[in-house]
N, C-alpha and C positions, 0 to 999 in steps of 0.2 A: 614370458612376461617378467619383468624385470620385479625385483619384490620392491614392496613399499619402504623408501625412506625416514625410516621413524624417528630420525631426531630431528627431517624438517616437518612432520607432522607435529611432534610434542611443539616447535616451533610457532608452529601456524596457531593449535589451539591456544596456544598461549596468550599470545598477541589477541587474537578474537575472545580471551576472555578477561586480557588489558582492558579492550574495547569498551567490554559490556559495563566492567568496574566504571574507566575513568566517565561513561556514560550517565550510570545514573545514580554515582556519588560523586559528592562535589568534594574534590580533593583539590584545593591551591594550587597551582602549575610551578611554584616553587619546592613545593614538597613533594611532585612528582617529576620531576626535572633532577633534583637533589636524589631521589631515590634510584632512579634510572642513571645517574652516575657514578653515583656509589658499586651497586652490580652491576655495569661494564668494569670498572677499577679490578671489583674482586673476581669474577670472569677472567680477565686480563693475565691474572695473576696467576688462577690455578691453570690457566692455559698453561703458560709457559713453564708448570712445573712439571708437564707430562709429553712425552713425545706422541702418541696418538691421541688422535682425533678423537674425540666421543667415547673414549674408554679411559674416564678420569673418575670415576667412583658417583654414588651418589650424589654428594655433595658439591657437586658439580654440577650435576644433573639440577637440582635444584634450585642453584643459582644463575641456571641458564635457564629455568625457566621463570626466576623474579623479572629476570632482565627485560625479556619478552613480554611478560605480564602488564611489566612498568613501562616499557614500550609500545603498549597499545594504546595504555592510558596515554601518554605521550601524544601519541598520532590524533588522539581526540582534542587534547589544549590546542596542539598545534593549526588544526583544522577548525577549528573554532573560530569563527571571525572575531566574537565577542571576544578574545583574547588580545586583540589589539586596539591601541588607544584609538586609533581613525577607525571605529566601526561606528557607524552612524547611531548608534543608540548613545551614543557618547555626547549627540551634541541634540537630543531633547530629552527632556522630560518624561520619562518612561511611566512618572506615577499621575501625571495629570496629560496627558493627552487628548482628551475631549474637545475642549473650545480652544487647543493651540494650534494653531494652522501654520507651517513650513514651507517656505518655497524649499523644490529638488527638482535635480538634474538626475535622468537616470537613462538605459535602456533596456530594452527588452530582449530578456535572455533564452526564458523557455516560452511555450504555449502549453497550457494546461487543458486538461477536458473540460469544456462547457459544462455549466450546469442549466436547470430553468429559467434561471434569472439572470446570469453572468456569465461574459467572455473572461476568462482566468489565463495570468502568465503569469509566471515570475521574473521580476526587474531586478539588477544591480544600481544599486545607487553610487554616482558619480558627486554629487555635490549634494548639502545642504546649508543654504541660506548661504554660498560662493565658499561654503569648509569642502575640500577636498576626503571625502570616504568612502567607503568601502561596505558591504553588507549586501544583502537578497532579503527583497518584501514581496508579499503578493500584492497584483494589482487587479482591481474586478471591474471589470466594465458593463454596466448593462445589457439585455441583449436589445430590451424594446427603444435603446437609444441609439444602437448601431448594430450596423448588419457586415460592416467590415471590420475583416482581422487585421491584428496589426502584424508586423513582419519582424521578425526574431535580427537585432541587431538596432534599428532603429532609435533615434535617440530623443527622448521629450523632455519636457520643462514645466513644473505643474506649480501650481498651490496649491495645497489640501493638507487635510490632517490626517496623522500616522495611528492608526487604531490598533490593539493588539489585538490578533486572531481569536475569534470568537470560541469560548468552552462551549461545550456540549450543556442544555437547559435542562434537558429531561434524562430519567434516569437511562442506563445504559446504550443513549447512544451513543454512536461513531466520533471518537474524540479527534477532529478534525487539526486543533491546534497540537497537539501531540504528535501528528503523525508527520505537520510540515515543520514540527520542532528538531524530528532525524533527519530534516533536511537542510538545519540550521536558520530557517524563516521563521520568524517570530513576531511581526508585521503585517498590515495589510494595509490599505489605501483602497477607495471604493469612488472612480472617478465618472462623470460625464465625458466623451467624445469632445466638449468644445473649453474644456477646462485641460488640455493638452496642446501643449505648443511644438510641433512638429520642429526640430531643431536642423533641419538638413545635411544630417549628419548620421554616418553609420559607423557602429562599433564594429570590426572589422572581426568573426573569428572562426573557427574550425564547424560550430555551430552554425551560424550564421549563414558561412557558405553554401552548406549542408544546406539550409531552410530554404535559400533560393534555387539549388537545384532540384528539389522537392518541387518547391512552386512551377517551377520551369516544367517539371517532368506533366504533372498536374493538367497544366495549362497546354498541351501539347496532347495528353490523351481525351481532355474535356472535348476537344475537337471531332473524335471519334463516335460524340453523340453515348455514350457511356455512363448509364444511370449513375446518380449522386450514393444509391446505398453499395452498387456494387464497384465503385471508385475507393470508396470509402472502406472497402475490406481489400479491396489491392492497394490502398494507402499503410494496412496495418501487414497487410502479409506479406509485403514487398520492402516499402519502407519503414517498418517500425514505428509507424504514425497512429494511433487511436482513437486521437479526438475526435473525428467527426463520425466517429459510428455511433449511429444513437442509440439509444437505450437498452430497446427493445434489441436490435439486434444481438448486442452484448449479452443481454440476459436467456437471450436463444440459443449463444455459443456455449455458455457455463449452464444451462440447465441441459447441454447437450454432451456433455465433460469433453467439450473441443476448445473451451478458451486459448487453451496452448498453441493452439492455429495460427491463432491473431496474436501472440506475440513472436517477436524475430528472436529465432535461440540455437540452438544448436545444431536443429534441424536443417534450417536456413544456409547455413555455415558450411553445414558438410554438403548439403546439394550444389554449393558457390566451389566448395573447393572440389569438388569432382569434376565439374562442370573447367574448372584451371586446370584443373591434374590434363586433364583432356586437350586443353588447348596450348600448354605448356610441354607435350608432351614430345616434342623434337628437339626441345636443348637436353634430354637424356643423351643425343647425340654427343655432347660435349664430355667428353668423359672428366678434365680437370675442371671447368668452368659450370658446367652445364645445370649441375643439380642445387648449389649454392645461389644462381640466378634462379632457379626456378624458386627455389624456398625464398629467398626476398621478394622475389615479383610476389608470387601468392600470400605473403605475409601484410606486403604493400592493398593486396585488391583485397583483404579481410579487413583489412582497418579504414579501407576508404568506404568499403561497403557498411560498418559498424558506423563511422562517423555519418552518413547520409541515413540510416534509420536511428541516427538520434542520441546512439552511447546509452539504451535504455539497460537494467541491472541484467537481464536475461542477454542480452547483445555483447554488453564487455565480458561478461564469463564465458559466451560462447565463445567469442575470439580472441580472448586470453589463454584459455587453455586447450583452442586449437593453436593455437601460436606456438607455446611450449609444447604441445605435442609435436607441432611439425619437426619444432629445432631439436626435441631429446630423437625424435628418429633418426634426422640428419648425422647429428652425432653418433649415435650408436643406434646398432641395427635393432635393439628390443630397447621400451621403455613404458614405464609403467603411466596407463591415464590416471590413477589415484595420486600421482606426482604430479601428474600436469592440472589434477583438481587443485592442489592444497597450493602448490605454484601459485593459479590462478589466482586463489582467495586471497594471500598473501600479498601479492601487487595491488590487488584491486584496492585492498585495505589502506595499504599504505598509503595511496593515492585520494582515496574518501574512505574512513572509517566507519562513516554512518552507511554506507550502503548494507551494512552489516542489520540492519533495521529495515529494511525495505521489502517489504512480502514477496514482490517478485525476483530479485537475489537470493532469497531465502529457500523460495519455491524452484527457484529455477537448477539451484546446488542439490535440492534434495531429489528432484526428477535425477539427474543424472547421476547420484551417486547408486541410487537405487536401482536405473538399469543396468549399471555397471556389476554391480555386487548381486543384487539378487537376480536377475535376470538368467545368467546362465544357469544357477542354480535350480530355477526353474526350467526351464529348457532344458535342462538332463535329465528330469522326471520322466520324458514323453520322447519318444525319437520316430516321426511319422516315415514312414516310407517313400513317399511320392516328393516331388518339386515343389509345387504347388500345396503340399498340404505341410510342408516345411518351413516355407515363407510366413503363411497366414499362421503356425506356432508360432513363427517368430514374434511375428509382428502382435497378437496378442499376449506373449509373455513380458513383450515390452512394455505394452499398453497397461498391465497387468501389476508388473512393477513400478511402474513409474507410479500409479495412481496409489500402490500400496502405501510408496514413500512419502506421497502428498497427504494422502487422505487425514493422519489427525493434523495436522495443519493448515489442509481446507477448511476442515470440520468448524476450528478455533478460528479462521477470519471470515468463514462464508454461512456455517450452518447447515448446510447443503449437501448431499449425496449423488450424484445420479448414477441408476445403477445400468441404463444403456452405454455407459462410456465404452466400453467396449465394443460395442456394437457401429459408432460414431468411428470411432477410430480405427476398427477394422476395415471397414470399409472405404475409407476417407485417407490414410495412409499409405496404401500402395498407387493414389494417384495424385498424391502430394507434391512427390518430386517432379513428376512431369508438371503439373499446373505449376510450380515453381520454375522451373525451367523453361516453360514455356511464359511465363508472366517476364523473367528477366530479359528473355528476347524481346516481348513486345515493349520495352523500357527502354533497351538498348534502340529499338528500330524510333520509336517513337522521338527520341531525342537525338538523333539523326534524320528526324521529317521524312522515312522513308515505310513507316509501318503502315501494310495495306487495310484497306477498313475491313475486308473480310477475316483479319488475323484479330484484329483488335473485337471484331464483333463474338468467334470463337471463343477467345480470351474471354467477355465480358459474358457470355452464354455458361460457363463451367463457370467460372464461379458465381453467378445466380441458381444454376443449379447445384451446388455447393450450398448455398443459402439456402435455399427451399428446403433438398436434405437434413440439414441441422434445425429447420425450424418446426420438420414434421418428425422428429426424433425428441425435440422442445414438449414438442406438445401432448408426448405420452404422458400425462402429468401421476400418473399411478406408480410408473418405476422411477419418479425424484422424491426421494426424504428430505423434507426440508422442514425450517424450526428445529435443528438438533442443537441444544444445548451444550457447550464443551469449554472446560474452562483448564487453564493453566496447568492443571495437577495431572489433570486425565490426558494432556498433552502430552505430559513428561514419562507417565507410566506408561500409556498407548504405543511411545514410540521404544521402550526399554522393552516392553512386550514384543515388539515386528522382530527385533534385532537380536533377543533370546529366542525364539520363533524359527527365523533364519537359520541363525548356527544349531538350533535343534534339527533342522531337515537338513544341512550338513554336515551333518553328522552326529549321530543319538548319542546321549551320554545322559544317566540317569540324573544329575546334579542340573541339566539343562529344561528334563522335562519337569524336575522339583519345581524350579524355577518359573518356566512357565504357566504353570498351574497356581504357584503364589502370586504372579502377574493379575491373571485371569481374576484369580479371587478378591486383590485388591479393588478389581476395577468395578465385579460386582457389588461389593461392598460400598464405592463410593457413592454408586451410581444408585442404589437402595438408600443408603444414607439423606444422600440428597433431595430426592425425592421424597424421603419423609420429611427433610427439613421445609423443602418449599412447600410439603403439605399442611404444613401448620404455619405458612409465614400470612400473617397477615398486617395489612397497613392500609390508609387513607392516602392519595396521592390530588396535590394541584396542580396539573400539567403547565407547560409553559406554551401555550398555545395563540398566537397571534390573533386578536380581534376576538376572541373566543374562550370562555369560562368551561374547561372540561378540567371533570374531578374523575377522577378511578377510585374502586375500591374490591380493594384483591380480598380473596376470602378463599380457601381450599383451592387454592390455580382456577377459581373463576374471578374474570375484571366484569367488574359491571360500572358502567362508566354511562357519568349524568354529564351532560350536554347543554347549553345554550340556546346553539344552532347545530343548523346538520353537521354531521364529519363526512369529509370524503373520502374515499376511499385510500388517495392517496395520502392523506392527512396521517390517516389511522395508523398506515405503515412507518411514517417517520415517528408520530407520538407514541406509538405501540408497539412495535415493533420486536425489536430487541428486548425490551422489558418483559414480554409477553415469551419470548424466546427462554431469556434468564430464569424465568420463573416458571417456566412449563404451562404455562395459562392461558386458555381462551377465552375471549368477549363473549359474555352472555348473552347483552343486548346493551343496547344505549336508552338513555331513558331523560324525557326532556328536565334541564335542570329548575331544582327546588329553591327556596330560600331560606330552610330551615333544615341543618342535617343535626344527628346527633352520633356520636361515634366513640364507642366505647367510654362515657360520662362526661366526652366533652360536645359541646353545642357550638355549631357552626353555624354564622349567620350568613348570610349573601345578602348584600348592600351593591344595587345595578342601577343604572342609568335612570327610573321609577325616584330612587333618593325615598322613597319610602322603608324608614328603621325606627319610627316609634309604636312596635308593639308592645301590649302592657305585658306585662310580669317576664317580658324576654330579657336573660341575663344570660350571653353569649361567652362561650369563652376565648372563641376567636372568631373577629371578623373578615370577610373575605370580601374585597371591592371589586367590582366586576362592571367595564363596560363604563368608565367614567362617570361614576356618578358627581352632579354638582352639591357637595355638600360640605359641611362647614364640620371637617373632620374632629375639631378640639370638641365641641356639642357634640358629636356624635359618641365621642368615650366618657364625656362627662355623662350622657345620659344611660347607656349601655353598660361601661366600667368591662370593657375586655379584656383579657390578660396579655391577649396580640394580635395585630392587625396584619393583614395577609393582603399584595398584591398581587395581580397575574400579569398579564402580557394584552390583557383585553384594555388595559388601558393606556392615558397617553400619558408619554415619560413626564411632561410638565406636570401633570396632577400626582405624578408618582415623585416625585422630588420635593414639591410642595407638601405632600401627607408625611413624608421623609422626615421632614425638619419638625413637623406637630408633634410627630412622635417624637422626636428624640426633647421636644418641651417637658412633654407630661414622662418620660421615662417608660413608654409604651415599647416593647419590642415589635419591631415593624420590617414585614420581610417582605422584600421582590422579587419576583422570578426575573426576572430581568437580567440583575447581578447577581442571583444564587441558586438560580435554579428552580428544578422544581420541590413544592414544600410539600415535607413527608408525616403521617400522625402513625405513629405506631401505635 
């Protein structure tokens, strides 16, 4: 094996920590334009004063990796739509958008997962108000107003108003607008089905096509009589398609540690390219010609195969850095895959920076560095004797590594454990590539009208039992830890811990076991730490709860949380959730809401829809409106004198607009969860 390239890895990280910089500092694109020409210039220069390559001093060294630094930054202005005058933000109002409505011309680029409420894609905007621009918005369509999807190219013609993607209300949840901000979307639009003017017209592109072959393929197995749940996991394990797996399924894969199933990655790749190796296997005959055609042809059927499941982050690293691995073989007879990893990253970047943000790029680089590097090191621990008891090493060291390399970065975007993954994926692994292999046949046959229904009935029978399997491994619910708390620091140290870990069982060196043992102690430290602190954290919370007045109060990681009306079950998991995760705390009980709290010397009133607030001797220090009440808010503080008036989400925005403007009469501070969330009393 060829050794690792280390001036294009010091490369690679460079550039990905350009990235991070020109990401989430805002540094002027003339000052980082200006900088990144300055080190090419001086680069340039100490180049030419040395005749080798990479053996030009320090100072060198260091200027090559400003260059790259400044280069990644670079790749972020440049990718930036907002960086150009035609990006549609250009031509509204980004600080009053509410009651301004825009005619656009746009189409439909991606399809996003469904939620409860909403068919989601994301759209390219072609026009506003007949200005020719440029940019990506979300568009959400109800579901209870239409039951069909729209088609990935498609081009419409609306009026509506341009809303910026909603923050997160309550404390630590899922910052939604954050996450479509690494995808450069900053927008949404929230349309009706007859508030869309079908323009007869198709954006014509590599996507696109993809999307009607998909449909094509789709429409040709539906024939087959082929349950909608198990279409919908040959949609994801075949095509790199997701959305229509519902919920529950999803949550049955990853409480199963088989997620990785249902995404197309590397796995996928190499059973496609063996699967060529095999059928390409007679132009070897060619001895000048022959191997040249076969590496393009197979190069050809990996990217056409990546473009038809979508170009998802786990699909282009897989066929990226199978791609350079094919060509550094072609080339020379050894070559290193930690080259063809950083390769990978390094194109992919250059091409979008932000994927560099995307949990599953993230996840999908760290699976395979980790089976790469640690995997064998494990596997030399143990050397079974038999065939079969060879494989299944294998195949659990893989299982084994990969999950090491994920696991704190599940931890930090899931919370979640499951400790049968191994069990899931022993089992589920060694008949992988067949149900692969045999799914790509019934695809092929199916879209040549010639697949018999007893092959397609086979096909649809394995992976329902594939389902079933994963959902009764789901449901050992004893061996999943879940609500694990993990934040950013324990990230950083957990994964400095595997990687001193590693090179300790490859080899002992007493400064490695120092080391790890200082790791260790950090983390129980933190981890004691922490948990003293959220043992003494306490606070009052006003949830931002639609139609509904719930207040929390945290006290030693117990929420005991007063109520209105009932919560359901589902309710509690978005309101609670996370916050409860964060803090290590469980619900004590719920308890129906009062109208009178007091909380640590200040007195909370609750003022509901009753409009009953003249108690005698009640001097409030903050009021809390709940449920609309009809009341003549300026009398309400002349009579009371509160120090501040508190809305929730139980009410309706006009009366919340209206007590808005009272307040700012009398100099009352007056808060909404609405626009800020939910309101906290320490």
């Amino acid at each position: 094996m060829k050794l690792i390239n280390i001036p294009f890895v010091a490369i690679s990280i460079s550039t990905l920590t350009g990235i991070l910089l020109g990401y989430y500092i805002d540094i002027p694109p003339k000052t980082i334009f200006s900088l990144f020409s300055i080190t090419v210039c001086l680069l340039s220069f100490f180049w030419k004063q040395s005749k080798k390559a990479f053996s030009k001093g320090h100072f060198f060294s260091i200027v090559m990796i400003i260059v790259f630094i400044s280069f990644g930054a670079t790749l972020v202005t440049i990718h930036n739509p907002k960086s150009y005058s035609n990006h549609y933000s250009n031509y509204i109002d980004t600080n009053n958008l509410t009651n301004h409505k825009v005619g656009i011309q746009f189409y439909i680029k991606k399809r996003l997962k469904s939620t409860s409420y909403y068919n989601k894609y994301i759209i390219s905007i072609n026009y506003i108000e007949n200005k020719v621009t440029q940019g990506s918005i979300l568009l959400q369509i109800p579901k209870k107003n239409s039951s069909n999807l729209l088609d990935i190219g498609n081009t419409y013609t609306s009026f509506t108003t341009i809303q910026p993607i909603s923050k997160p209300l309550n404390p630590n949840q899922f910052d939604y607008a954050k996450y479509m901000r690494t995808k450069n979307i900053y927008h949404k639009i929230t349309l009706l089905p007859n508030q869309l003017v079908y323009n007869h017209k198709i954006e014509h592109s590599l996507l696109s096509i993809a999307d009607q072959i998909r449909k094509n393929i789709n429409q040709k197995l539906a024939k087959h009589s082929i349950h909608p749940r198990e279409l919908s996991v040959i949609n994801a394990l075949l095509l790199g398609q997701r959305q229509d797996i519902d919920q529950e399924t999803l949550h049955e894969y990853r409480d199963a540690g088989a997620i990785h199933i249902l995404a197309v990655s590397g796995l996928h790749i190499g059973i496609l390219l063996l699967i060529l190796n095999f059928l390409l296997k007679p132009l070897n005959r060619f001895k000048k010609f022959g191997k040249p055609i076969k590496l393009v042809l197979s190069i050809i059927f990996i990217w056409s195969f990546a473009i038809i499941a979508g170009l998802s982050p786990s699909v282009l690293r897989a066929a990226t850095m199978f791609s350079f691995l094919a060509i550094g073989i072609q080339i020379r007879s050894k070559t290193s895959i930690y080259n063809s990893l950083f390769v990978s990253i390094f194109i992919l970047v250059c091409f979008n920076p932000l994927l560099l943000f995307s949990p599953g790029f993230q996840l999908s680089y760290l699976a395979v560095f980790s089976i790469v590097w640690i995997q064998p090191i494990i596997a030399n621990l143990y050397h079974p004797r038999f065939y079969i008891s060879k494989k299944l090493w294998d195949i659990f060291t893989v299982t084994l590594t990969a999950q090491l390399g994920l696991l704190p970065l599940s931890l930090f975007y899931f919370h979640q454990f499951p400790i049968l993954f191994f069990v899931s994926n022993l089992i589920l692994l060694p008949f992988l590539g067949i149900l692969l292999g045999l799914g790509i046949l019934v695809i092929m046959l199916a879209s040549l009208n010639i697949l018999p229904d007893c092959m397609a009935t086979l096909f649809a029978n394995c992976i329902e039992t594939m389902n079933n399997f994963i959902q009764w491994i789901a449901q050992q619910e004893t061996f999943i830890i879940r609500d694990i708390p993990f934040s950013w620091g324990m990230l950083i140290i957990s994964y400095f811990t595997i990687i001193v870990s590693v090179l300790l069982i490859q080899k002992y060196e007493r400064k490695k076991f120092y080391l790890m043992i200082s790791n260790i102690l950090i983390i129980t430290i933190t981890l004691v730490y922490n948990k003293q602190a959220i043992s003494n954290k306490e606070e009052l919370v006003i949830f931002h709860n639609q139609r509904n007045t719930t207040i929390g109060v945290l006290e030693k990681r117990i929420l005991k949380v007063y109520s209105k009306s009932t919560i359901t079950a589902n309710t509690k998991g978005y309101l609670f959730g996370n916050y409860l995760i964060s803090n290590q705390a469980t619900i004590d009980s719920t308890f129906l809401l009062k109208n009178v709290y007091k909380y640590k010397e200040q007195v909370i009133f609750i003022i509901d829809s009753s409009s009953i607030y003249n108690i005698p001797k009640l001097q409030p220090d903050i009021v809390l409106l709940s449920n609309s009440p009809k009341i003549h808010l300026e009398r309400v503080i002349d009579s009371l004198q509160p120090t501040q008036i508190v809305a929730d989400a139980s009410n309706y925005k006009t009366f919340l607009d209206q007590w808005e403007i009272s307040c700012k009469k009398y100099n009352i501070r007056f808060y909404r969860t609405d626009k800020m969330g939910a309101f906290f009393l320490k």
